[in-house]
C-alpha positions as CSV (number, residue, x, y, z in Angstrom):
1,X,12.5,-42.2,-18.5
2,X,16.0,-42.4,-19.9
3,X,16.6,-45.8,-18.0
4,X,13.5,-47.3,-19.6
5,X,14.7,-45.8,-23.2
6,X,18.4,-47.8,-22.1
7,X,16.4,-50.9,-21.1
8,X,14.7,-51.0,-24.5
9,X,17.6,-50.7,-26.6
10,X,18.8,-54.1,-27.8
11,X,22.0,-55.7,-26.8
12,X,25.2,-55.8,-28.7
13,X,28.2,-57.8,-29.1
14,X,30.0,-54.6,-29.0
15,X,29.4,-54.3,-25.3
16,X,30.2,-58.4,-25.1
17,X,31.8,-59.5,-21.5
18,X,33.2,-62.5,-20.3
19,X,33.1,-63.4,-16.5
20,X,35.4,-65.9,-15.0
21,X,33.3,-66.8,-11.8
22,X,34.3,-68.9,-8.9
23,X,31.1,-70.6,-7.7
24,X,30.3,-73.1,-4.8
25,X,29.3,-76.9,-6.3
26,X,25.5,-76.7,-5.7
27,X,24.2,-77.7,-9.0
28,X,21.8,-74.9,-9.4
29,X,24.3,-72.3,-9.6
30,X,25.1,-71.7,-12.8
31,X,20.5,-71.7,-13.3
32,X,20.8,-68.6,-10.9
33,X,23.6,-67.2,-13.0
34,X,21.6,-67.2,-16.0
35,X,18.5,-66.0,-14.5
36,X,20.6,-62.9,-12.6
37,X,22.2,-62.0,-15.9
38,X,18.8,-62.1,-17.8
39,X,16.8,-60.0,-14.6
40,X,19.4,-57.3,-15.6
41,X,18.4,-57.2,-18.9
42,X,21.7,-58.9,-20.0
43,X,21.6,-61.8,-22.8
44,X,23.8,-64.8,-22.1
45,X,25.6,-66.1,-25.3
46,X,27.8,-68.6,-23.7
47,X,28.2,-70.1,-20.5
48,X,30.6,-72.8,-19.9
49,X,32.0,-74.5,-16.8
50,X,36.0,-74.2,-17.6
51,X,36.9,-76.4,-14.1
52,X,35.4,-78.8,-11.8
53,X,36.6,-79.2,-7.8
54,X,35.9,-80.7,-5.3
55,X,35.1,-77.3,-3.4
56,X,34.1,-75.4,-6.6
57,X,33.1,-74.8,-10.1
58,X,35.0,-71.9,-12.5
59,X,32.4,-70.6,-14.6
60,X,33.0,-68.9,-18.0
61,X,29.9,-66.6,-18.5
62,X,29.9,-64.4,-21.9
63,X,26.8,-62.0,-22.2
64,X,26.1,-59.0,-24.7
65,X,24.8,-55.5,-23.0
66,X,23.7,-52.3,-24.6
67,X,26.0,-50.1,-23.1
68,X,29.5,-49.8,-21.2
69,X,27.0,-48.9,-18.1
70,X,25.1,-51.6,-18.3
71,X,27.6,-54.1,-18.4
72,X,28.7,-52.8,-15.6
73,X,25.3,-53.3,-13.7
74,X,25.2,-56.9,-15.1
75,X,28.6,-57.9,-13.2
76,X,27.6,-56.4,-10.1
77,X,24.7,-58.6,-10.0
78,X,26.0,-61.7,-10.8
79,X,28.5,-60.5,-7.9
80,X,25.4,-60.1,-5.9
81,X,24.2,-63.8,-6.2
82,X,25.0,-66.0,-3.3
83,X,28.1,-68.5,-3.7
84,X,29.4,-66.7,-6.5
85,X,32.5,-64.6,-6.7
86,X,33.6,-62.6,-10.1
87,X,36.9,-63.3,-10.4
88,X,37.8,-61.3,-13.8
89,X,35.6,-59.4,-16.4
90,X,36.7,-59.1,-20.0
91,X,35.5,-56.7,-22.4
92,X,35.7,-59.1,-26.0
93,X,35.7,-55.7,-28.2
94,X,39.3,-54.6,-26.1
95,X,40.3,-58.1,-26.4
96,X,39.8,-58.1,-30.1
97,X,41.5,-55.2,-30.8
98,X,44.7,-56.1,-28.4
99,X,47.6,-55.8,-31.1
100,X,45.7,-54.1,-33.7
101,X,43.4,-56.0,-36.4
102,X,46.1,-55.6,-39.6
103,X,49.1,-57.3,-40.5
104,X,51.6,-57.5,-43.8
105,X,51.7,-61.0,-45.3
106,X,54.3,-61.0,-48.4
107,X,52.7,-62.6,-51.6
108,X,55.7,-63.9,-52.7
109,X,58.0,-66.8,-51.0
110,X,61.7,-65.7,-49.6
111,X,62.8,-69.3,-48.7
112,X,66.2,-68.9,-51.3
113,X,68.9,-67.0,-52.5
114,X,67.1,-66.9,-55.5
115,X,63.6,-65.6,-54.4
116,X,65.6,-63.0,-52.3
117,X,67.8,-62.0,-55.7
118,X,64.4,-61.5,-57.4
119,X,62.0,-60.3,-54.8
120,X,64.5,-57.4,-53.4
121,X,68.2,-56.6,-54.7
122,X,69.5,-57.0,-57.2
123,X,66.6,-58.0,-59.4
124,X,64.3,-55.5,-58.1
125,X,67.0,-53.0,-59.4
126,X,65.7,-54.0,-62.6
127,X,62.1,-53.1,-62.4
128,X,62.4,-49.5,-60.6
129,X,64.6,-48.3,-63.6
130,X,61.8,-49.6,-65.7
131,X,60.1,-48.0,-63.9
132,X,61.7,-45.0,-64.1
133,X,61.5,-45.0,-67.8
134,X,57.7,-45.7,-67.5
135,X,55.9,-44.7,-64.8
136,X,52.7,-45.8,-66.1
137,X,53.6,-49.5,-65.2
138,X,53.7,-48.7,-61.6
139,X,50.0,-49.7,-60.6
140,X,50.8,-52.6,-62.6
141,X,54.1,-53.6,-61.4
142,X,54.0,-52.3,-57.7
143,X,51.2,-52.6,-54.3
144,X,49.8,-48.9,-56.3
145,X,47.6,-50.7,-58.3
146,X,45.4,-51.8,-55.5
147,X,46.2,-49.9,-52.4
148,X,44.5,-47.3,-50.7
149,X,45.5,-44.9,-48.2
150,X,42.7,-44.4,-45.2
151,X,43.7,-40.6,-43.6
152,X,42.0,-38.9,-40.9
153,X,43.5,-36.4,-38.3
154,X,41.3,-37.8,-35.6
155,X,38.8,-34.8,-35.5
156,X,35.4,-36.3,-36.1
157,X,35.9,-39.7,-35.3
158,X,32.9,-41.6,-35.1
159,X,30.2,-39.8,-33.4
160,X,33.0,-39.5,-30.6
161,X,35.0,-35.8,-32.1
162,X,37.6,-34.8,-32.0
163,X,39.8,-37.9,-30.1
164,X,43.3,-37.1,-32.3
165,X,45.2,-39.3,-34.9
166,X,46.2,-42.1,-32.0
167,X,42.7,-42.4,-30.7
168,X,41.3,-42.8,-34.1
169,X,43.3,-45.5,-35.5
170,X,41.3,-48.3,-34.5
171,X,39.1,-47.4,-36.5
172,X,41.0,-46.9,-39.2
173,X,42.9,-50.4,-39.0
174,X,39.0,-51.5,-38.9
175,X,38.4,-49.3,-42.3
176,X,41.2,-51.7,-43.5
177,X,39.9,-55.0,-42.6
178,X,36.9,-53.9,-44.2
179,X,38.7,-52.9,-47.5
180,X,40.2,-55.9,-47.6
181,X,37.3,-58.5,-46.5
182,X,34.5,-57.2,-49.2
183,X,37.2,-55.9,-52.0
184,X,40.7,-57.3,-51.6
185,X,42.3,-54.3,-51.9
186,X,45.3,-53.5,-49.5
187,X,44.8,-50.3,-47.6
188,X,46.9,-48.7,-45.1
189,X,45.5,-46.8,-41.8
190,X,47.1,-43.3,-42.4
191,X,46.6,-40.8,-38.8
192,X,48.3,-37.6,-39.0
193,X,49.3,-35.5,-36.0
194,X,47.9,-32.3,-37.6
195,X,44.9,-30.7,-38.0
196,X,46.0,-27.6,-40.6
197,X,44.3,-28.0,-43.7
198,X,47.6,-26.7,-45.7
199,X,50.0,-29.2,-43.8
200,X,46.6,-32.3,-44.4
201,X,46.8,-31.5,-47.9
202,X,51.0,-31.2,-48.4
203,X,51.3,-34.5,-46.6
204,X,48.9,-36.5,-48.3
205,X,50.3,-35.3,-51.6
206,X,53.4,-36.1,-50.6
207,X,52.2,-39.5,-49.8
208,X,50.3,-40.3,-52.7
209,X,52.8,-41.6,-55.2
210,X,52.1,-45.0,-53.1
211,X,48.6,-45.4,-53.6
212,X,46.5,-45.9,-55.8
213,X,43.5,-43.9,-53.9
214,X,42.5,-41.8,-50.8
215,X,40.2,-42.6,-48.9
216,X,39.4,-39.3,-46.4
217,X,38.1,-40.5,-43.3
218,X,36.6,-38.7,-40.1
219,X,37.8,-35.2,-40.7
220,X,35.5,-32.3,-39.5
221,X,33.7,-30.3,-41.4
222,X,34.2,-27.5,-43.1
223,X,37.5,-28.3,-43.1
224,X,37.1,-31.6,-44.8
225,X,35.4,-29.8,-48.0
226,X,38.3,-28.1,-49.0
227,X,41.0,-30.5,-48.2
228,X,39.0,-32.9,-50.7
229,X,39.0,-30.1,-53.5
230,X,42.4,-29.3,-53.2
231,X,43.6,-32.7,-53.6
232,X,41.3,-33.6,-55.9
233,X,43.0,-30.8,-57.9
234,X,46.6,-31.5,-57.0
235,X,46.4,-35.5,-57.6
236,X,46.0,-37.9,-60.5
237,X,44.5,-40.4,-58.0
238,X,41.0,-40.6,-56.7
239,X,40.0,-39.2,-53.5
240,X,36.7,-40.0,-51.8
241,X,35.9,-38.8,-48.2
242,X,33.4,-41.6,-47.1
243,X,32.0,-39.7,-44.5
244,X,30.3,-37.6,-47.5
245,X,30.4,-39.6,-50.5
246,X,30.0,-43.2,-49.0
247,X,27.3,-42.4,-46.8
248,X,25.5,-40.3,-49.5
249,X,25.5,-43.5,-51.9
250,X,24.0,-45.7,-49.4
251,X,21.2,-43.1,-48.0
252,X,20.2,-42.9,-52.4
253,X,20.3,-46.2,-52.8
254,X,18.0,-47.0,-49.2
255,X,15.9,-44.4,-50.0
256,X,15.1,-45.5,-53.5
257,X,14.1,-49.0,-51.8
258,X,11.9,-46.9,-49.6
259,X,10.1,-44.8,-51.9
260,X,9.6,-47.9,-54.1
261,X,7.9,-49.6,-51.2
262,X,5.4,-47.0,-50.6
263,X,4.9,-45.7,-53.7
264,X,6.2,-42.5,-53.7
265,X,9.0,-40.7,-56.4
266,X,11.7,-38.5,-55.5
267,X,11.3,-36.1,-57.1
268,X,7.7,-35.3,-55.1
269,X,9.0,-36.5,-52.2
270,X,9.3,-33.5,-49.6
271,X,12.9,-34.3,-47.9
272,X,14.2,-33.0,-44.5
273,X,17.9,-33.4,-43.5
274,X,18.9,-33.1,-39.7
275,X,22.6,-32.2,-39.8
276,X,24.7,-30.0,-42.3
277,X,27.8,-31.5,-41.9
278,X,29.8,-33.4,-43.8
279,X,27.5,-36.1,-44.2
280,X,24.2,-34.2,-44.6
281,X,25.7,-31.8,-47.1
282,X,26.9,-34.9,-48.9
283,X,23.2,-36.5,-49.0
284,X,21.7,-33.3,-49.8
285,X,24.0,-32.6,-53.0
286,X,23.5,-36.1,-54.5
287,X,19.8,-36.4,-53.8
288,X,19.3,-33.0,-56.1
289,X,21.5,-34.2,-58.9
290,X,19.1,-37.9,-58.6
291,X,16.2,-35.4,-59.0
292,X,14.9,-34.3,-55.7
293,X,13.3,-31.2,-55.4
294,X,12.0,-30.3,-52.2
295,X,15.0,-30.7,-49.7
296,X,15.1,-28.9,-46.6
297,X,18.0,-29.2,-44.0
298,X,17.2,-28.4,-40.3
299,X,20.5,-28.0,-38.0
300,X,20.8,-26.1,-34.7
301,X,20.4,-22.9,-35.7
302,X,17.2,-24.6,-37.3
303,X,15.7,-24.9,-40.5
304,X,18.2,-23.3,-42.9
305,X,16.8,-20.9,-45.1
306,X,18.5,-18.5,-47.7
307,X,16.5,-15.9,-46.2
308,X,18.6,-16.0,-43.7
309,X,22.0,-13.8,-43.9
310,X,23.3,-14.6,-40.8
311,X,24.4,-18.3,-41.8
312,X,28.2,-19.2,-41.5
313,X,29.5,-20.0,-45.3
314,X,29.4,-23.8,-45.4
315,X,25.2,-23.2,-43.8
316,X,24.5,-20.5,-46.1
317,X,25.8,-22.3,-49.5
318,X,23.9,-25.1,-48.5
319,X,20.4,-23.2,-47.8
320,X,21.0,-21.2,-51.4
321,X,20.7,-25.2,-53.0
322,X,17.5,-26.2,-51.0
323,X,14.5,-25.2,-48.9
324,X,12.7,-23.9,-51.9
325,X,9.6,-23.4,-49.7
326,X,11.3,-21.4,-47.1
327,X,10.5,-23.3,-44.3
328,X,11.9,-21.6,-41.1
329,X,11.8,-22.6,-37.6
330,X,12.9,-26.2,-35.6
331,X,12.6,-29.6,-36.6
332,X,9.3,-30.1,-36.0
333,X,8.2,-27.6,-38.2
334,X,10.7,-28.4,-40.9
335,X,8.7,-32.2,-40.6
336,X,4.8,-31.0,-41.5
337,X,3.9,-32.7,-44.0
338,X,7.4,-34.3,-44.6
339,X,7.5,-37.6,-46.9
340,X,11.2,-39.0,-45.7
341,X,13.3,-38.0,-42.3
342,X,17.2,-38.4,-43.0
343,X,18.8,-37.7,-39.4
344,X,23.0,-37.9,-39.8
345,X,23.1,-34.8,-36.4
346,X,22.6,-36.3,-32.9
347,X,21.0,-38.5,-30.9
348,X,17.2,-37.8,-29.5
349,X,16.9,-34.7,-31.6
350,X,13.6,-36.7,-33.3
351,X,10.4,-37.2,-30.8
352,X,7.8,-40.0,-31.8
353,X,5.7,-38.2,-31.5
354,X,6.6,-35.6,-34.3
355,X,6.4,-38.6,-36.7
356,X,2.5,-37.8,-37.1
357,X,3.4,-34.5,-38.4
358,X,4.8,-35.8,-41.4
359,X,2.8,-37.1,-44.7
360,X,1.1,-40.5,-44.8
361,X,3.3,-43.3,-45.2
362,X,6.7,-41.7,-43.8
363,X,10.1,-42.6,-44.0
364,X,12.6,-42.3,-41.3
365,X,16.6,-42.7,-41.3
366,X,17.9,-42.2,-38.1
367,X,21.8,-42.9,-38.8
368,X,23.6,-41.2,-36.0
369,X,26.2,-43.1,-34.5
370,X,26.2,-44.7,-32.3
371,X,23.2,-43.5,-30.9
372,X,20.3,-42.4,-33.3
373,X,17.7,-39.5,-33.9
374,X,15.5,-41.5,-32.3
375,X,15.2,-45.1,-31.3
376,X,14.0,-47.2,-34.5
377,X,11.8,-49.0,-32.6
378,X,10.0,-46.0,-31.1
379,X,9.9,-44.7,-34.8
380,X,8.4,-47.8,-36.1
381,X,5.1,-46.5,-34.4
382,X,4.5,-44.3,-36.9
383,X,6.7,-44.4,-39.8
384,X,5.8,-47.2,-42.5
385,X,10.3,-47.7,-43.1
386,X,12.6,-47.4,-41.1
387,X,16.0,-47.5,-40.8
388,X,19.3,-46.9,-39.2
389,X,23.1,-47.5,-38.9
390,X,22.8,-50.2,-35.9
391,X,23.3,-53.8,-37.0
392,X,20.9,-55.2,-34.4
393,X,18.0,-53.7,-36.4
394,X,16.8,-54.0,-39.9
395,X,17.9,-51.8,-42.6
396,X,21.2,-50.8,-41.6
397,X,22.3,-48.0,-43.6
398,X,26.3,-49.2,-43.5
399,X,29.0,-47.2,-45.7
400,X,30.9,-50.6,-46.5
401,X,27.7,-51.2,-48.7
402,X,29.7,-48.4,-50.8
403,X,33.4,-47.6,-50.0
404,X,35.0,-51.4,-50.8
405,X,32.9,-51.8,-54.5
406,X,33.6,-47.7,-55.1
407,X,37.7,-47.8,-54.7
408,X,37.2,-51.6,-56.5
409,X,36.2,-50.0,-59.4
410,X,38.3,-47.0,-59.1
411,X,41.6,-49.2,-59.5
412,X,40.3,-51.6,-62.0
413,X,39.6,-48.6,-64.4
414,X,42.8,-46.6,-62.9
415,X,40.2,-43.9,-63.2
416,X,41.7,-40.2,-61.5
417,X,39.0,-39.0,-60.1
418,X,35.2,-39.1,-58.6
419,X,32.4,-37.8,-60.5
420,X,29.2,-37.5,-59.4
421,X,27.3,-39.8,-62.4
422,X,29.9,-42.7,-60.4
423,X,27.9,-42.0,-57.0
424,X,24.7,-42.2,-58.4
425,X,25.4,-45.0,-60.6
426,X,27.0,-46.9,-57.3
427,X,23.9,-46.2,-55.9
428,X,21.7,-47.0,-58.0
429,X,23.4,-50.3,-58.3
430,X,23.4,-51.0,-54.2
431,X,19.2,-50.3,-54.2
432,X,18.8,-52.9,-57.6
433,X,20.9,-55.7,-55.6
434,X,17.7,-56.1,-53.7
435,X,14.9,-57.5,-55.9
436,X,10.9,-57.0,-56.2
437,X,10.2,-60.6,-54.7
438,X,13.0,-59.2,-51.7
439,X,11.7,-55.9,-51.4
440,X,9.4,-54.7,-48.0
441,X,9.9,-52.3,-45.6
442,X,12.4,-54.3,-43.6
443,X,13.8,-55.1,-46.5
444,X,15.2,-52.1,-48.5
445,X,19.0,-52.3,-48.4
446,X,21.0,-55.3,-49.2
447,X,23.2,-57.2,-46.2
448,X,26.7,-55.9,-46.0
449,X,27.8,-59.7,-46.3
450,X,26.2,-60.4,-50.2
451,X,29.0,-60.8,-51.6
452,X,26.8,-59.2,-55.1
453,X,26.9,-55.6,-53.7
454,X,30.7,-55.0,-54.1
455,X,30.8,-55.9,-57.4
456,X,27.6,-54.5,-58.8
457,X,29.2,-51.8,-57.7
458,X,32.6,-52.1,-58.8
459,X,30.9,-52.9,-62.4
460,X,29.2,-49.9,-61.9
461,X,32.1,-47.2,-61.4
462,X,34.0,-49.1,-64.1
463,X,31.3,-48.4,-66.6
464,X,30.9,-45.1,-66.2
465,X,35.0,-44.7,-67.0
466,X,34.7,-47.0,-70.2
């Protein structure tokens, strides 16, 4: 069963190879190459013949698989065919990355004397002790004004854990890239070698002076709760911990789209949350301030309830806010007679089969990553929207919809903190990019490539400081 589930899932370019094969010169070769790959359940995206001989051909072969596993299999059958030899595999996502994704590019020229004198001493002498005199001018006069600092200690990296600060920072060079693609702002990958709160919090503050945000990324919960209040309280700056606050805009915003398409409001929508982490505690906060009402969260100790006095802290806080119902016991039974699904836990915790549980005309989010609740197409039986955080699906539920417009916004109106009316406004701003005549049930979140969605957002944080 679990090799048929593998075999279903689609292909990715993030498990893309590139075979350099040595081949004999019958013509048909490079036919059974293609057919080999495709028998494995392999997709071939490019396949070129880099050299001719005499004796033989060297084959270029590039092919997406949907795992690290099956890529493997794939090579050993093309290794498998007769008169062909693999001579080297490359992965293209290592290859990529090889140097990192980010580099410095100076916006000024430092071809003279005279652009030296004025770009560094002894003209820029001049501006720090203006500086000095007014440090209001420094997001206008200095990097400040539209940088962000991306900090993580490596302890909930992906849906990977806790892999440490050096481990982590490819993903947060790629945070940066994406700051920078769908907001031009400058950010800088941050990975600290520390996982006390106390030392998180004094280093960040000590940091901060050269920023103009923070953006928290991929610390565990509950630690990541309170290193986000106590900075919030210590720093004139914004700080936003997209794992919450991101993910939470772009769940609102999706599930707006949703309810619209099958006619359903949130505030009678029954709501279950798998996962009371960061992320679902997030979701769950900023659905009840958009006016949901019926919100129960399911974890592993199962349906949280403030019934129950055995919850740890973070559990317990969040069962006083929801489950007004008091629904006990596991998923399943959280899901009878469910309206919407929002799964940010684990993968497979969601059976198809559950889906007929829930209300007429269901919705299911299955954002896990990188694998989900439950495969979307397996949900798509029985749910009437569906959607996930995997690109090779429709309605991907992708944080850049949020975090790039957000901080935009946030340095345009030098604004010093995060409220909640900016998250809903952000969301509400992501779900009206998308527009009646767009709008169906494969259609309920906007691409993370219209360029509209970062500034209707940005627009929208900016008017809620003016």
């Amino acid at each position: 069963m679990a090799s048929e589930k593998k075999r279903r899932a689609a292909t990715s370019a993030s498990y893309s190879i590139t075979m350099r094969l040595h081949t004999n010169v019958d013509p048909a070769v490079v036919g059974r190459v293609a057919t080999g790959i495709a028998s494995a359940g392999g997709i071939v995206t490019a396949l070129d013949v880099a050299e001719s001989r005499h004796d033989r051909l060297v084959v270029d072969v590039t092919c997406s698989a949907t795992d690290s596993e099956h890529a493997d299999e794939i090579v050993e059958v093309v290794q498998g065919l007769e008169g062909v030899t693999v001579h080297k595999v490359s992965d293209r996502t290592f290859l990529l990355h090889i140097g990192g994704k980010i580099e410095v590019h100076s916006k000024v020229p430092l071809r003279t004397r005279d652009d030296l004198s004025m770009a560094y001493t002894p003209g820029v002498g001049r501006v720090s002790l203006a500086l000095a005199e007014h440090p209001e001018d420094v997001p206008r006069l200095t990097i400040k004004g539209n940088s962000v600092a991306v900090v993580t200690d490596g302890s909930a990296v992906l849906g990977l854990g806790n892999i440490g600060p050096g481990a982590a920072l490819p993903v947060m060079e790629g945070k940066a890239a994406l700051f920078k693609r769908f907001a031009g702002i400058d950010a800088w990958p941050i990975c600290l070698d520390t996982q006390d709160t106390d030392r998180i919090v004094d280093v960040v503050e000590a940091i901060a002076p050269g920023f103009g945000g923070i953006n928290l990324e991929d610390i565990a919960a509950p630690r990541c709760f309170e290193i986000e209040r106590r900075l919030r309280e210590r720093l004139d700056i914004p700080v936003f911990h997209d794992d919450q606050h991101g993910t939470a805009i772009v769940v609102l915003a999706a599930l707006t789209n949703a309810l619209r398409c099958v006619g359903k409001d949130l505030d009678a929508a029954r709501i279950v949350v798998a996962g009371a982490g960061a992320a679902g505690t997030a979701i769950v906060t900023l659905l009840l301030a958009a006016g949901a009402e019926d919100v129960v969260v399911w974890d592993r100790v199962g349906c949280l309830s403030a019934d129950d006095d055995s919850l740890p802290p973070a559990m317990a806080e969040l069962a006083g806010r929801t489950n007004p119902r008091r629904v006990t016991g596991d998923l399943r039974a959280g899901l009878g007679g469910a309206d919407v699904f929002i799964g940010v836990s684990g993968p497979g915790v969601l059976e198809a089969e559950w889906i007929q549980d829930m209300a007429e005309k269901s919705i299911v989010f299955a954002l896990a990553n990188p694998d989900p609740e439950i495969d979307p197409a397996d949900a798509g039986q029985y749910a009437a929207v569906v959607a996930s955080g995997r690109s090779d699906y429709p309605n991907q539920i992708n944080n850049v919809l949020a975090f790039p417009g957000v901080f935009r916004g946030l340095l345009d109106a030098r604004a010093s903190d995060v409220t909640i009316e900016m998250l809903l406004r952000a969301a509400e701003a992501i779900a009206h990019v998308v527009t009646d005549d767009e709008l169906n049930a494969s259609y309920i979140i906007p691409s993370v490539f219209d360029e509209k969605v970062p500034k209707a957002v940005a627009a929208a944080i900016r008017g809620v400081e003016e």
